[in-house]
C-alpha positions as CSV (number, residue, x, y, z in Angstrom):
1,X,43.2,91.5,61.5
2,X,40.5,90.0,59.4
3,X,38.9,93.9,59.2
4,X,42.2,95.3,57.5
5,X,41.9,95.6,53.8
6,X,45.5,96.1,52.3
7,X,43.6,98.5,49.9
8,X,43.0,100.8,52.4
9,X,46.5,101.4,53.3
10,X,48.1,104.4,53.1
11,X,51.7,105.5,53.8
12,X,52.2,108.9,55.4
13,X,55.6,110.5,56.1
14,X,55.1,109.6,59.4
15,X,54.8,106.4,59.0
16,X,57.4,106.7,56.8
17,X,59.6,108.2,59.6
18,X,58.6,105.3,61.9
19,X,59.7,103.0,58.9
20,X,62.7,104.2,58.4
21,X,63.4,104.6,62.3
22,X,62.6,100.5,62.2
23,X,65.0,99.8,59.6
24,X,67.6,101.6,61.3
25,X,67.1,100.3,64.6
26,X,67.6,96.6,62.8
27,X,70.6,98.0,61.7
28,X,71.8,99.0,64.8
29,X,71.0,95.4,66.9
30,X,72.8,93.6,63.5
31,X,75.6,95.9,64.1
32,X,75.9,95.7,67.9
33,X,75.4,92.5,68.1
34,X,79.0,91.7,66.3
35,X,80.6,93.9,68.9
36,X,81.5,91.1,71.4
37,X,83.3,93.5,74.0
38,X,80.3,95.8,74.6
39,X,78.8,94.2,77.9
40,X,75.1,93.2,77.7
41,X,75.6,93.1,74.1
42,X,72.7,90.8,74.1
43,X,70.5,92.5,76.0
44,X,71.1,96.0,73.7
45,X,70.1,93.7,71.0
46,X,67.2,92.7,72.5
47,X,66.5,96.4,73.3
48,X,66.6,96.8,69.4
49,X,64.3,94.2,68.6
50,X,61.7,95.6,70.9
51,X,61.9,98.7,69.6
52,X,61.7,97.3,65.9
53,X,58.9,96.0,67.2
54,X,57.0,98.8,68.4
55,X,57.4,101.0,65.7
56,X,56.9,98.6,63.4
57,X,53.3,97.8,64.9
58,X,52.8,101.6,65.2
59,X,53.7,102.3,61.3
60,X,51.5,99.7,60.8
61,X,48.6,101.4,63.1
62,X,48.9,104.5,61.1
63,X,48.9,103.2,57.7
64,X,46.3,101.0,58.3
65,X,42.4,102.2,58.5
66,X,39.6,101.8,60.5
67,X,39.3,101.6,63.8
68,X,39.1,97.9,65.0
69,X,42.6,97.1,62.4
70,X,44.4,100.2,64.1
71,X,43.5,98.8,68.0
72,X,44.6,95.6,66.7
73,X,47.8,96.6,65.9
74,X,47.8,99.1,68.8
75,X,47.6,95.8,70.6
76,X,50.1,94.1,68.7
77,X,52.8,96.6,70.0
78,X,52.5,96.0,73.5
79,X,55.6,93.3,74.0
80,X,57.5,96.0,72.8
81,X,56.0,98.9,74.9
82,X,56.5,97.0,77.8
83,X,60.0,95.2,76.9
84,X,61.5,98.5,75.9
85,X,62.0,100.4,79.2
86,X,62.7,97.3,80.7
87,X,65.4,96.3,78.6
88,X,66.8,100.1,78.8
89,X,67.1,99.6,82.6
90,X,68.6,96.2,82.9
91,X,71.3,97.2,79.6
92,X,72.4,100.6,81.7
93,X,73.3,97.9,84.7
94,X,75.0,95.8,82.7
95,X,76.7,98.4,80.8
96,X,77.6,100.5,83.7
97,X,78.8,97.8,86.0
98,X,80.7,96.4,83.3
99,X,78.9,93.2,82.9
100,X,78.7,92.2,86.6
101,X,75.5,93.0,87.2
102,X,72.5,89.8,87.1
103,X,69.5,89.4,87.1
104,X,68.4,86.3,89.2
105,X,66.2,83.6,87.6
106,X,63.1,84.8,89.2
107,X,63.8,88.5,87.9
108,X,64.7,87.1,84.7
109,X,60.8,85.3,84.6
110,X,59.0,87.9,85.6
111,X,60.4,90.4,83.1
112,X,59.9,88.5,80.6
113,X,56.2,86.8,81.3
114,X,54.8,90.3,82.0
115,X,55.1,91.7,78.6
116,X,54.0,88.4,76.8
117,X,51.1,88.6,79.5
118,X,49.9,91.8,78.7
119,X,50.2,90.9,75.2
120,X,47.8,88.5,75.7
121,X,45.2,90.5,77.9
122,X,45.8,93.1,75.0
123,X,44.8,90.8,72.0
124,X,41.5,90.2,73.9
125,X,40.9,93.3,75.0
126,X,37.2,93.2,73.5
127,X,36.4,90.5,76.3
128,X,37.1,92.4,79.5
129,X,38.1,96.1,78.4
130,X,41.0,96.3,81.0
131,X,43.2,98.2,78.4
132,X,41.2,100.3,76.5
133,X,37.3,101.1,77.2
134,X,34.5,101.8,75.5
135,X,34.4,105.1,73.9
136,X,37.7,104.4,72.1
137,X,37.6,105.7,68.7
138,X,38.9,107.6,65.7
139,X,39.2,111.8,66.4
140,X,37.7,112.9,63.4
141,X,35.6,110.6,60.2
142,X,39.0,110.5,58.2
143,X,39.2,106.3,58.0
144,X,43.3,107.4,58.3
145,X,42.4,109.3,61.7
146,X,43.9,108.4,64.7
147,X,42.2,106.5,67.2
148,X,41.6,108.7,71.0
149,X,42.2,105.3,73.4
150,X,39.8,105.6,76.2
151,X,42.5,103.9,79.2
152,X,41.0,100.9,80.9
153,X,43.0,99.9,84.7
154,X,45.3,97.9,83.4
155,X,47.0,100.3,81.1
156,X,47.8,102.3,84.3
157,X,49.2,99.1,86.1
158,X,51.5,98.8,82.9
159,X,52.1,102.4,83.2
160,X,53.4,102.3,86.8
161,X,55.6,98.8,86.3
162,X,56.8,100.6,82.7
163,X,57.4,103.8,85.0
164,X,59.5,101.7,87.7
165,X,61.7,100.1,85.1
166,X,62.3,104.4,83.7
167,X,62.9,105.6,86.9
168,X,65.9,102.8,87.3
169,X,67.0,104.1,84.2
170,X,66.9,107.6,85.0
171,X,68.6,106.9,88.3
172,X,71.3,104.8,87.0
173,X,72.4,107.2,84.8
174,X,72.2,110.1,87.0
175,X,74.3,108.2,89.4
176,X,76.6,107.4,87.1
177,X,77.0,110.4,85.7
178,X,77.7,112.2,89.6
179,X,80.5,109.4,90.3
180,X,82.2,109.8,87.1
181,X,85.1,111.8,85.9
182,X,86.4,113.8,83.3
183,X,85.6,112.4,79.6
184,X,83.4,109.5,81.3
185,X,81.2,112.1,83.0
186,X,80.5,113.6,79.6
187,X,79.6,110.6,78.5
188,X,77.2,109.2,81.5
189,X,75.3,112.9,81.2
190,X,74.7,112.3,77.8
191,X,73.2,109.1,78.8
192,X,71.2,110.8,81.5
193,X,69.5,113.0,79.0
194,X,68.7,110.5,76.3
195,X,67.2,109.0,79.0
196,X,65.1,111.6,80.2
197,X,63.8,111.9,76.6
198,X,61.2,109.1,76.6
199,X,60.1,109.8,80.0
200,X,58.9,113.6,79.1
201,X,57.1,112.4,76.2
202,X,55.9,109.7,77.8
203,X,54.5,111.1,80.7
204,X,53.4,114.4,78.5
205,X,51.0,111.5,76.5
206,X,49.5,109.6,79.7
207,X,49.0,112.5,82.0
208,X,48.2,115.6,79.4
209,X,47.5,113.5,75.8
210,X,50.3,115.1,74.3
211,X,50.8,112.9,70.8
212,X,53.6,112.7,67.7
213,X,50.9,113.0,64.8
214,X,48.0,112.1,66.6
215,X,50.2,109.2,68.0
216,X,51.8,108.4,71.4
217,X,55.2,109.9,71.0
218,X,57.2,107.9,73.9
219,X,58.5,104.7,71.0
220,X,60.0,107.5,69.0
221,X,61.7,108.8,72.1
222,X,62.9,105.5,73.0
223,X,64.4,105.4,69.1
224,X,66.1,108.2,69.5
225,X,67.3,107.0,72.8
226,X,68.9,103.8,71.7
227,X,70.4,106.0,68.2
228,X,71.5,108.8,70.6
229,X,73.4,105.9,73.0
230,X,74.9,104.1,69.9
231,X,76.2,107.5,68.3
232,X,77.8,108.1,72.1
233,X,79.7,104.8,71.9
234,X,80.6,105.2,68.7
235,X,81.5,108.7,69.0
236,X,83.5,108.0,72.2
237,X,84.8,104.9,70.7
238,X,84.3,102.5,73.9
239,X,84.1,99.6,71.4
240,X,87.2,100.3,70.9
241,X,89.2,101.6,73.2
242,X,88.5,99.6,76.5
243,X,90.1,96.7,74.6
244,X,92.6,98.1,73.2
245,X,93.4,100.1,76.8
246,X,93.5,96.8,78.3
247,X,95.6,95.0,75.9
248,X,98.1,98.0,76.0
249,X,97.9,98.1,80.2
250,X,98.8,94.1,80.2
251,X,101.6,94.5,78.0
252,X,103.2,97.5,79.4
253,X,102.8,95.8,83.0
254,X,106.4,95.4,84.6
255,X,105.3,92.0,86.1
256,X,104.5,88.6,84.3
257,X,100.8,88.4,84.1
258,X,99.3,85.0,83.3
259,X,95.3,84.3,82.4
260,X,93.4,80.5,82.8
261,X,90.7,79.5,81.7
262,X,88.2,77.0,84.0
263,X,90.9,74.2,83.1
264,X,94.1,75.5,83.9
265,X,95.0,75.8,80.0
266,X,97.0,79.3,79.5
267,X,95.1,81.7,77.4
268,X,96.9,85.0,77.4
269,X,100.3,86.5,78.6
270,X,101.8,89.6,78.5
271,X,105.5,90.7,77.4
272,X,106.8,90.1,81.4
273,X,105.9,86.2,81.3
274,X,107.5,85.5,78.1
275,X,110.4,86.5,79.2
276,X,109.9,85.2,82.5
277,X,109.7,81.5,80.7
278,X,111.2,82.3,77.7
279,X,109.8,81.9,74.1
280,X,106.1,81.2,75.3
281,X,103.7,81.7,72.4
282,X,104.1,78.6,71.6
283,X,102.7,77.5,74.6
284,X,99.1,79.2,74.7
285,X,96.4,76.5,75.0
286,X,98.8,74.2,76.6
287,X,98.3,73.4,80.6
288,X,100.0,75.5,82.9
289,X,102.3,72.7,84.1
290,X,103.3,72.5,81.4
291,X,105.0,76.0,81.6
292,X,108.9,76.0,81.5
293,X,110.4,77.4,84.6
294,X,107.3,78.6,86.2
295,X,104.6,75.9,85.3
296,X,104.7,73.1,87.9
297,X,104.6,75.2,91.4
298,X,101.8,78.2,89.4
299,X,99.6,75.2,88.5
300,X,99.9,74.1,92.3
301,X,99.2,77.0,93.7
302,X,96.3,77.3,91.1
303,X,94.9,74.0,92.3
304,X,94.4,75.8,95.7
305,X,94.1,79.3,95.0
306,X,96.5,80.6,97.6
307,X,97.6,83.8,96.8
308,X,100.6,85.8,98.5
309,X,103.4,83.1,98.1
310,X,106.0,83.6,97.6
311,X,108.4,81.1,94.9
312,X,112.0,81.5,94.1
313,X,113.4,80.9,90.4
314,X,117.4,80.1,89.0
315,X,119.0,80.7,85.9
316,X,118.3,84.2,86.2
317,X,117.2,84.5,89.7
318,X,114.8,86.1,91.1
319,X,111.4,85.9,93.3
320,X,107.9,86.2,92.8
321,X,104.9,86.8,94.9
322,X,101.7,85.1,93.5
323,X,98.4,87.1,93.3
324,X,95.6,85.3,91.9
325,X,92.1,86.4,91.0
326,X,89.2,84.7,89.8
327,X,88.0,86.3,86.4
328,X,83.7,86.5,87.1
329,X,81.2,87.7,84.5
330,X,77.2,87.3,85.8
331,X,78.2,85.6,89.1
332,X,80.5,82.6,87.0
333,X,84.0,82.1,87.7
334,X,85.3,81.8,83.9
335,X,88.9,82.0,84.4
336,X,92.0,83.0,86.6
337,X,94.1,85.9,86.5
338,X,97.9,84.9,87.8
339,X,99.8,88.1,89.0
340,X,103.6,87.5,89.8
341,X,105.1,90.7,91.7
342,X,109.0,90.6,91.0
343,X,109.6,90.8,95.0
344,X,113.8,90.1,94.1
345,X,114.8,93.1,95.9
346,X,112.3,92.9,99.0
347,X,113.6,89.4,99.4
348,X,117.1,90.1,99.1
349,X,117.4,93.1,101.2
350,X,115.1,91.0,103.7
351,X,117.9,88.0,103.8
352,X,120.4,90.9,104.5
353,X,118.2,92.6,107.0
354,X,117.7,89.1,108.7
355,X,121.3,88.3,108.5
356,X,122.5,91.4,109.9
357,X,120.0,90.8,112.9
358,X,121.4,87.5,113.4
359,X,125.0,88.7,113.2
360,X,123.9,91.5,115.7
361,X,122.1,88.7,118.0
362,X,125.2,86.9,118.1
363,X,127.3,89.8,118.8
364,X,125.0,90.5,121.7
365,X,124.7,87.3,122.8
366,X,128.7,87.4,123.0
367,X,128.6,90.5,124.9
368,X,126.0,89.3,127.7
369,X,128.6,86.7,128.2
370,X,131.6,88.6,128.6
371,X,130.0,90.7,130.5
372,X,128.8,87.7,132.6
373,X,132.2,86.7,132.9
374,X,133.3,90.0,133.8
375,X,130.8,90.3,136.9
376,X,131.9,86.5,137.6
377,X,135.6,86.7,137.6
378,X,134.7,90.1,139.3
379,X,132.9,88.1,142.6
380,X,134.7,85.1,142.5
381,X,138.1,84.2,143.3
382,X,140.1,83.3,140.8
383,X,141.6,80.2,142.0
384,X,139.3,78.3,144.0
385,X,136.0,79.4,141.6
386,X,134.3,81.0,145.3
387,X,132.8,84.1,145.6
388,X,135.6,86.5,147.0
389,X,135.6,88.5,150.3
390,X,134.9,91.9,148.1
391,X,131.6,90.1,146.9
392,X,130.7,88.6,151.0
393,X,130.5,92.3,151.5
394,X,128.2,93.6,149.0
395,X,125.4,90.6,149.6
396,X,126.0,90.1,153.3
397,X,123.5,93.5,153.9
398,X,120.9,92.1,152.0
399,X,121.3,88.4,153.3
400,X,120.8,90.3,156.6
401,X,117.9,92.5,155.8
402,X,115.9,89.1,154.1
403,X,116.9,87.5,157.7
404,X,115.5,90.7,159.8
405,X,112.1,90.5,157.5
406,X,111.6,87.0,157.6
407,X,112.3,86.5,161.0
408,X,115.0,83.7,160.7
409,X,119.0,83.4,161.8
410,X,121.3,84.1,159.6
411,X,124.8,81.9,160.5
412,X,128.7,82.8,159.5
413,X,131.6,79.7,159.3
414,X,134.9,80.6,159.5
415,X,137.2,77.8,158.4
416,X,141.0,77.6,158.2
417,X,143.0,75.1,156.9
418,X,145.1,73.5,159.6
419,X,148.6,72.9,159.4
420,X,148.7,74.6,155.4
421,X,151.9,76.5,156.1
422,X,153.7,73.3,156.8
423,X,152.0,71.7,153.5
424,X,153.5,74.5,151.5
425,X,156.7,74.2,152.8
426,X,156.9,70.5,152.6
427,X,155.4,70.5,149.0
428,X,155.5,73.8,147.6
429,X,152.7,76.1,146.6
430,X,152.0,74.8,143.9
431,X,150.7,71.7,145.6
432,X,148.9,74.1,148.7
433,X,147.2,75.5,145.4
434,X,146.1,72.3,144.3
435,X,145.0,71.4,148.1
436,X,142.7,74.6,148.1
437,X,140.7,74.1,145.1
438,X,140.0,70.6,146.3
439,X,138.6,71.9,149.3
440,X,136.8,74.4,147.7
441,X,135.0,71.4,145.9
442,X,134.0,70.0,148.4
443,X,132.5,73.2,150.3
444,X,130.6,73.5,147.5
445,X,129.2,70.3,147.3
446,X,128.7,69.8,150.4
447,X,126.3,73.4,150.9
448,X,123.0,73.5,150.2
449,X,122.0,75.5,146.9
450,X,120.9,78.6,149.2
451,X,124.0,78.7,151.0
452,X,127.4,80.7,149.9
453,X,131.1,79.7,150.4
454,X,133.4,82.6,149.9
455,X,137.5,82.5,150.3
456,X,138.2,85.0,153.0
457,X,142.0,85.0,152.4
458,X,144.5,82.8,152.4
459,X,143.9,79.6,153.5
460,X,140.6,80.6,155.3
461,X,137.1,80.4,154.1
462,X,134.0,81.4,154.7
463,X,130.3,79.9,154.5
464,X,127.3,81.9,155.0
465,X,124.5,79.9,155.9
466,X,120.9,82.0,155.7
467,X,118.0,80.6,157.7
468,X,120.0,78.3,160.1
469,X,120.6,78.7,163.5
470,X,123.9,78.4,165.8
471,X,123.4,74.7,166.7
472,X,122.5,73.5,162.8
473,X,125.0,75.5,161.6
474,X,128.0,73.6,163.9
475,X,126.3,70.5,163.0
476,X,126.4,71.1,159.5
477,X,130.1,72.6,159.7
478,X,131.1,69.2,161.7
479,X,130.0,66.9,158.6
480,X,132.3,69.0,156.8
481,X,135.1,68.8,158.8
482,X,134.4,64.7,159.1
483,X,134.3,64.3,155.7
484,X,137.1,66.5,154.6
485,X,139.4,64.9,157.3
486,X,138.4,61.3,155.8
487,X,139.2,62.8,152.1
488,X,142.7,61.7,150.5
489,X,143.7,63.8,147.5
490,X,145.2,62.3,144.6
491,X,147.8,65.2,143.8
492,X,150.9,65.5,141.8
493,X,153.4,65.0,144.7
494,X,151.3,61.9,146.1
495,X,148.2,61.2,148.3
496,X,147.6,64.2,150.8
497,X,145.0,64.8,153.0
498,X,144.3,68.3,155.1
499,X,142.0,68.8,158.1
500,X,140.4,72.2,159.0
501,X,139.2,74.2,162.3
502,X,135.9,76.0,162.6
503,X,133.9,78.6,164.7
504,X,130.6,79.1,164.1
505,X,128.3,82.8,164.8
506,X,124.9,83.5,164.1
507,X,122.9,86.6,163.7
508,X,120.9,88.6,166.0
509,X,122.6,86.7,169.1
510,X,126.3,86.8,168.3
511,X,125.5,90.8,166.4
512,X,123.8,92.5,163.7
513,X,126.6,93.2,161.3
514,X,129.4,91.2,159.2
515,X,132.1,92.8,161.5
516,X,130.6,91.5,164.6
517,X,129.9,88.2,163.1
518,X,133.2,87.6,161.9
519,X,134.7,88.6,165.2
520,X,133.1,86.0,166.7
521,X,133.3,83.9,164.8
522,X,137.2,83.8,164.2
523,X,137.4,83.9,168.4
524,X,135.5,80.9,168.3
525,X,138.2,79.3,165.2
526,X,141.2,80.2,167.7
527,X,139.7,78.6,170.2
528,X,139.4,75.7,167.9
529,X,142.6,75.7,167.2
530,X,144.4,76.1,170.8
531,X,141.7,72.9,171.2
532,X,143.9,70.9,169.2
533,X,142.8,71.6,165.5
534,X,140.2,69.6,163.7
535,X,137.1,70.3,165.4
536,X,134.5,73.2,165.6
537,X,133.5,75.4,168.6
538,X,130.3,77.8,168.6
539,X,131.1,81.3,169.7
C-alpha cells in the first residue's frame, strides 16, 4: 500500500464503469434493506456489500499503478470474491423457500471464516506464494497495464469452493424454474440466466484468460446479476404483491382467522373474527383471554395446542373447529395462527343424523320386542304362561335328534289334574282358571332350567324331561305330585288344594316318536288314575 503514489492514479472509463456499478450496488443494499417482507433481506444486503466490495477493490486495482499496489488491491478484493457466490447461493434458498431455509451454526462459521481466511493468506501472499506465483506481472511497460496473475494452488482451492457455492446457485434456480408455473416460471428462468452469467465469465477467465479490459470479468457479471435480480422483483412487483396477496386472502377468508405472537397477545384478525367477537380492533395487543365470546376456551386450547376441537358459541349460535399452526421462520416458532372452520351445519345435520339413528334404534328395538312377543304368545299358552302343544311339536324332533346323538334318554310326563271337573262345577271356571296357573307355577319351578312344561289341553300337562331316564323321571314327577298335593291355594273363593296323576315314558324304550311316547305315556296316567288318583305309574 505504502508503493501506491496517489499521483499516479488514473481513472479510466472502466474504472469508471466499475465505479459507478459500486455506487449503484450501495444503492441497491440501502434500498433492499428497507424492504422488510423480502426474505433474506439481510443476506441480499450482505450480497451488496460484497459486491461493493469487490468492485471497489478492482476500480481501485485499475486506477492505481505499478505492479506491487495493483496485487495489493487484487488482494484486498478477495472477501468479496469469495463472499459473493456464497451469498448468491444461500439468498436464492432463502428467497426461494420463502425464508425457511437455515443455515446451521457450523455452516454459518465456516462461510464466513473462509473468505476472512483467504483474505488473510492473500495479504501475505509474498511469504508463501499460494495465490499468485512468481512470474506475476504487468502485460505490457504501460505503469496502467494490467497485471497477467501467474495462479498459485490455492487460487484453484478457492476456485473449486467458489465453483460449489455457483453450482448451488445454478441448480437452485433451474429447479425452481422446472417446478414453477405460469408468471412465476418466467420469473425463476430469469433468475436461472442471470445466474448463469457470472459462471460463463467466470469460467471463460480461469480456464481460457478471457478478461473485461485486461481484467477478470466474473465481479461485473455478479453486478449485473444482483441489478438484473433487483430489476425482476421490482419489475414483477413481489415486494409488493405477496403482502398485499396475503392481506387480501386473510380478509376475504369466510372463517375467523386469529394470529399470536410467542405470548398469547392477538396481533392480527381478519373481517370473520371481528364479527365473530364483535368490535375487536380494539382488542389487538391484548391477551387472547381476554377475547369476548371466543377468548377463554381459544387461549385454552392455545396453551395446549390441540387442534381439531371442536367449541360451540350462543347469542348467534354456531360451531367452530379449531386449527392451529405454529408460524416458523429459520427453525423458530414466532407465533400462532388460530383457524376456526364454521362447522354449524356439519354439526347440526350430525345431531339430526344421530337423532334420527336413535329414533330408528328405538323403533327397532320396539320391533324386536313385538316380534318377541309375537313368537312368545305364539308358543306359549296364553293362560298358564307354558309353552303350548303346537310348540311341543315343533322342538320335540330336535329334543329327540340331540338325544339320538348324544346318546342319552329322553323322558315324557303326562299329568292331569284330578278331580278338576268337580272343582269347576263346585267353584266355577273362573276359579279352575285360577287353580291352573298355580299349578303351572309350580311345574315351572319345580323343573330344572333344561327341562320344558307344556299344557297339553285342558286340564293336562305335559313335561319333557331331556337326558333323564324312566326311573329319574318318576322320581322327579313323584316330588311334584308330593309337593303339589301338600300346596293350599289362597284363591278368591277360599283355600283350595288340587292333586294330580301321572305316567311317565321315556325314549328309545317306550318308542322313537312323540306319538308313541305320548301313548304310553297317557296308558300309564289311566292306570294312575283307576289306581286311585294321586300317584304316578311308569309305562
Amino acid at each position: 500500500m505504502l508503493a501506491c503514489s496517489p499521483s499516479a492514479w488514473s481513472a479510466s472509463p472502466p474504472v469508471l464503469a466499475l465505479l459507478a456499478g459500486s455506487l449503484v450496488s450501495l444503492f441497491v443494499a440501502l434500498w433492499v434493506g428497507t424492504r422488510r417482507d423480502l426474505s433474506g433481506r439481510g443476506l441480499f444486503v450482505c450480497l451488496h456489500v460484497a459486491i461493493l466490495w469487490w468492485t471497489s477493490a478492482a476500480a481501485l486495482e485499475l486506477m492505481v499503478a505499478g505492479t506491487g499496489c495493483k496485487v495489493f488491491w487484487a488482494a484486498m478484493a478477495w472477501p468479496g470474491i469469495v463472499a459473493t457466490p456464497t451469498l448468491w447461493a444461500i439468498f436464492l434458498l432463502t428467497y426461494i423457500h420463502h425464508g425457511q431455509y437455515a443455515l446451521q451454526r457450523w455452516q454459518i462459521c465456516v462461510v464466513t471464516l473462509v473468505p476472512v481466511l483467504v483474505w488473510a493468506l492473500a495479504l501475505h501472499n509474498d511469504e508463501h506464494g499460494w495465490l499468485y506465483r512468481a512470474g506475476t506481472a504487468p502485460i505490457s511497460a504501460d505503469p496502467h497495464a494490467p497485471v497477467r496473475y501467474i495462479h498459485g494452488p490455492l487460487f484453484y482451492a478457492v476456485a473449486v469452493y467458489v465453483y460449489v457455492f455457483m453450482s448451488i446457485s445454478v441448480y437452485t434456480a433451474w429447479r425452481s424454474w422446472r417446478a414453477s408455473p405460469g408468471l412465476y416460471r418466467r420469473h425463476y428462468l430469469g433468475f436461472l440466466l442471470i445466474t448463469l452469467l457470472p459462471w460463463i465469465a467466470n469460467s471463460a477467465y480461469v480456464v481460457g484468460g478471457w478478461t473485461l479490459f485486461g481484467f477478470d470479468p466474473t465481479p461485473f457479471c455478479f453486478l449485473l446479476t444482483a441489478l438484473g435480480f433487483t430489476w425482476l422483483i421490482g419489475r414483477r412487483r413481489l415486494f409488493d404483491l405477496s403482502p398485499i396477496a396475503q392481506h387480501v386472502l386473510l380478509e376475504q377468508l369466510p372463517d375467523p382467522v386469529l394470529v399470536t405472537d410467542l405470548t398469547g397477545r392477538v396481533t392480527q384478525i381478519n373481517q370473520a373474527a371481528r364479527q365473530l367477537a364483535g368490535d375487536a380492533d380494539g382488542l389487538i395487543g391484548e391477551p387472547l383471554s381476554a377475547w369476548p365470546r371466543v377468548g377463554t376456551e381459544l387461549a385454552a386450547l392455545s396453551k395446549t395446542g390441540d387442534t381439531g376441537h371442536i367449541i360451540e358459541f350462543t347469542d348467534p349460535a354456531g360451531c367452530y373447529e379449531i386449527q392451529q399452526v405454529d408460524l416458523q421462520q429459520h427453525g423458530h416458532t414466532l407465533g400462532r395462527l388460530l383457524l376456526l372452520r364454521d362447522v354449524t351445519a356439519r354439526v347440526m345435520s350430525e345431531r339430526k343424523l344421530s337423532a334420527a339413528l336413535l329414533a330408528l334404534e328405538a323403533q327397532l328395538e320396539t320391533t324386536a320386542r313385538l316380534q318377541d312377543e309375537l313368537r312368545e304368545q305364539a308358543i306359549r299358552d296364553p293362560l298358564t304362561g307354558l309353552y303350548n302343544r303346537r310348540y311341543l311339536e315343533t322342538l320335540f324332533p330336535r329334543e329327540q335328534a340331540r338325544a339320538k346323538r348324544e346318546g342319552n334318554p329322553l323322558s315324557v310326563v303326562m299329568i292331569d289334574l284330578d278331580h278338576f271337573k268337580r272343582l269347576n262345577d263346585d267353584y266355577g271356571h273362573l276359579a279352575g282358571d285360577q287353580v291352573l296357573r298355580e299349578v303351572a307355577a309350580q311345574l315351572r319351578a319345580g323343573v330344572r332350567e333344561s327341562d320344558l312344561a307344556f299344557r297339553f289341553g285342558g286340564e293336562e300337562m305335559l313335561l319333557l324331561l331331556p337326558g333323564v331316564d324312566k326311573l329319574a323321571a318318576f322320581e322327579r314327577a313323584d316330588r311334584l305330585r308330593t309337593a303339589m298335593a301338600a300346596t293350599v291355594m289362597e284363591t278368591e273363593w277360599g283355600r283350595l288344594s288340587v292333586t294330580f296323576s301321572a305316567g311317565v315314558a321315556t325314549a328309545p324304550s317306550d318308542g322313537d316318536d312323540l306319538d308313541a311316547l305320548i301313548g304310553k305315556a297317557d296308558h300309564a296316567l289311566y292306570a294312575a288314575k283307576h289306581a286311585g288318583r294321586n300317584q304316578v305309574r311308569m309305562a
